[in-house]
C-alpha positions as CSV (number, residue, x, y, z in Angstrom):
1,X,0.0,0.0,0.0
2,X,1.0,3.5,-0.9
3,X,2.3,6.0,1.9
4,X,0.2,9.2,2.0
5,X,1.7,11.9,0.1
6,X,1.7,15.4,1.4
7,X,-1.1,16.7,-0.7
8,X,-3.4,14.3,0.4
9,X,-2.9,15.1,4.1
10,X,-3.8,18.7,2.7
11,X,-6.7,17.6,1.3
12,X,-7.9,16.0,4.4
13,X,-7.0,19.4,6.4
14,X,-9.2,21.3,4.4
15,X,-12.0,18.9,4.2
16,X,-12.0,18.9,8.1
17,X,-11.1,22.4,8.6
18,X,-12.4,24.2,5.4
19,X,-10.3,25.5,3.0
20,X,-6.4,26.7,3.0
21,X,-6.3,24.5,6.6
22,X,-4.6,22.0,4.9
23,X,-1.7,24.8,3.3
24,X,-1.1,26.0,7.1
25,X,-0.6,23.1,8.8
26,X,1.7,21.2,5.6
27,X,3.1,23.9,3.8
28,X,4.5,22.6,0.7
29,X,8.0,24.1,1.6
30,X,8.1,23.1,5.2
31,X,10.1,20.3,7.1
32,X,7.7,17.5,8.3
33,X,9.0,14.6,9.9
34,X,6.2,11.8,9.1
35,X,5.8,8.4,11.1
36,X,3.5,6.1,8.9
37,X,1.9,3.2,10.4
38,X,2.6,-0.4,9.0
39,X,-0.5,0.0,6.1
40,X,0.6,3.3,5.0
41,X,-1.8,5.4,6.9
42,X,0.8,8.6,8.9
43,X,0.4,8.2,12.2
44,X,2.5,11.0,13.6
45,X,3.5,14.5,11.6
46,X,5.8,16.9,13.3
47,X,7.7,20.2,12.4
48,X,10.4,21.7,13.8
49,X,8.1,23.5,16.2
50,X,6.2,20.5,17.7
51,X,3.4,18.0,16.9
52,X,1.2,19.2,14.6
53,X,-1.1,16.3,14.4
54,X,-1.5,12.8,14.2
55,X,-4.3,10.8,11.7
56,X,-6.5,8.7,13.6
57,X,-8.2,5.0,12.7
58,X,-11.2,7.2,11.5
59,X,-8.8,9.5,8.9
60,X,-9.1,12.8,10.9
61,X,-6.5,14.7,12.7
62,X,-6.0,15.3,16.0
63,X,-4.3,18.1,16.8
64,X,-0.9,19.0,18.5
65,X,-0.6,22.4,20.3
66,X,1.8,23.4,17.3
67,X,-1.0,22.5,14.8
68,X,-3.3,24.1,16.6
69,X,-0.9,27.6,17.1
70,X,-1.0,26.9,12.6
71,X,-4.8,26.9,12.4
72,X,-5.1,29.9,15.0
73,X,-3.1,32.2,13.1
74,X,-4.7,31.0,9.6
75,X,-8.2,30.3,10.3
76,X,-10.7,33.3,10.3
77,X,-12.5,33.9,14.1
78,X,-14.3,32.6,15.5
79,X,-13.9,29.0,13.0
80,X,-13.6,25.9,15.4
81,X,-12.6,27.9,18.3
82,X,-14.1,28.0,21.8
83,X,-13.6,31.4,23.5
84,X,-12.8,31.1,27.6
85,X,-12.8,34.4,30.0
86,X,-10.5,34.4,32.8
87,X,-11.7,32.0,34.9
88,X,-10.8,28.9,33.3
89,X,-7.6,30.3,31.6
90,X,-4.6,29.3,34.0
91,X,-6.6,25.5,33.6
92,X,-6.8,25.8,30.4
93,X,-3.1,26.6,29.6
94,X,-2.9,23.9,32.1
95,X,-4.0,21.1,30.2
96,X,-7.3,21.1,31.9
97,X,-10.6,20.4,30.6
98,X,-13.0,23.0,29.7
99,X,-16.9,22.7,30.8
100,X,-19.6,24.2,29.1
101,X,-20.0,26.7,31.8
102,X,-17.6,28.7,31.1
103,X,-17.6,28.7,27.5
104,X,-17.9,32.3,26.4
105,X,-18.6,31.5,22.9
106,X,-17.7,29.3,20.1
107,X,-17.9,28.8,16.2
108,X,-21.2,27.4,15.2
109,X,-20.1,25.2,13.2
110,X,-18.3,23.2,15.9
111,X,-20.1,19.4,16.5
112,X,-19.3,16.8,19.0
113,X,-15.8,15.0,17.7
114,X,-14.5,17.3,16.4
115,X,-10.9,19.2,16.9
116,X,-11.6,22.5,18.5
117,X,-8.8,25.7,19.2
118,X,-9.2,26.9,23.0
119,X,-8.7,30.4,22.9
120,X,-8.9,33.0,25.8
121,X,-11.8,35.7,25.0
122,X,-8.8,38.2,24.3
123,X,-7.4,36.0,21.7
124,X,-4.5,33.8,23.0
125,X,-4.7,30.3,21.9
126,X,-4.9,28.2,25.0
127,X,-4.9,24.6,24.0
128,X,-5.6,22.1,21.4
129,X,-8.4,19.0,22.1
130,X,-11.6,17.8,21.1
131,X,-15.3,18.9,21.2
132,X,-17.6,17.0,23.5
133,X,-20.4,19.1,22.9
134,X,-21.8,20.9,19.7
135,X,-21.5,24.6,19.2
136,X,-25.6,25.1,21.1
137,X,-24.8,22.6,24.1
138,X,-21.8,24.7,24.8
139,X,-23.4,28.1,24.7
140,X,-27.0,26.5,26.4
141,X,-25.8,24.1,28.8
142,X,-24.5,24.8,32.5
143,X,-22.8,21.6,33.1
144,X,-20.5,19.1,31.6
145,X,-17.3,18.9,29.3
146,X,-17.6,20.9,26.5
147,X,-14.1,20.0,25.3
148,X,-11.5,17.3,26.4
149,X,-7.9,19.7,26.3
150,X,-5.3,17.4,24.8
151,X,-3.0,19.6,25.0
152,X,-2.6,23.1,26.7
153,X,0.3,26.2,25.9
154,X,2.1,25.6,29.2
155,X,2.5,22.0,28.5
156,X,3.7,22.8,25.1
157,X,6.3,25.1,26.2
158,X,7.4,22.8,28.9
159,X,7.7,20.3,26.1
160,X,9.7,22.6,23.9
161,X,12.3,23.2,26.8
């Protein structure tokens, strides 16, 4: 079976994060360093700068902070992103869950699965994880996960260190 070229993990990028996603996170010119699974599939991509995702069983990506700190700077506001005040910052950046509480708003397009940015309400990306709640539980409901943090800035930069 055929390894997966760069382009295609493009096209998947854009498919799950709408168009150009798939440019910022594999830039044609970039270093990647790719680990494919035994069938072909990648299983790890990093840059220089970190993880920037890895391809799950299902074909989607799950995001590393680094990929996440790509789609921040490239994805128009408020696109997959859930907006936190101050409260739930410094847990946040922590690598701490986020609960739909204190979810200040969010992109509407966001459903449960998916990849979501966690952004402070003054812009700062502050982690990377997955939606457990769609974009109307996490503005309407006062209790439970909205998103399972995979990964939060402080980790990262520990990482990095």
């Amino acid at each position: 079976m055929a390894k997966t070229s760069r382009a295609d993990l493009r096209t998947t990028a854009d498919y799950q994060f709408g168009r150009g996603a798939g440019d910022a996170l594999f830039p044609a010119e970039a270093h990647l360093e790719i680990d494919y699974s035994t069938g072909g599939r990648p299983s790890q991509i990093h840059a220089p700068d970190g993880r920037l995702a890895s391809m799950g069983t299902d074909g989607r990506f799950t995001l590393g902070f680094a990929g996440g700190r790509r789609l921040h700077d490239h994805l128009d506001a408020p696109a997959y992103r859930v907006y936190v005040g101050d409260e739930s910052e410094p847990f946040v950046r922590d690598g701490e869950n986020t609960f739909a509480k204190f979810v200040d708003d969010c992109g509407s397009e966001i459903r449960p699965g998916d990849e979501v940015l966690v952004v402070h309400e003054g812009g700062e990306l502050l982690g990377v994880g997955r939606a457990e709640l769609s974009a109307t539980g996490m503005q309407d409901f006062q209790t439970g996960m909205a998103v399972m943090v995979r990964e939060g800035v402080e980790e990262y930069v520990d990482a990095e260190a």
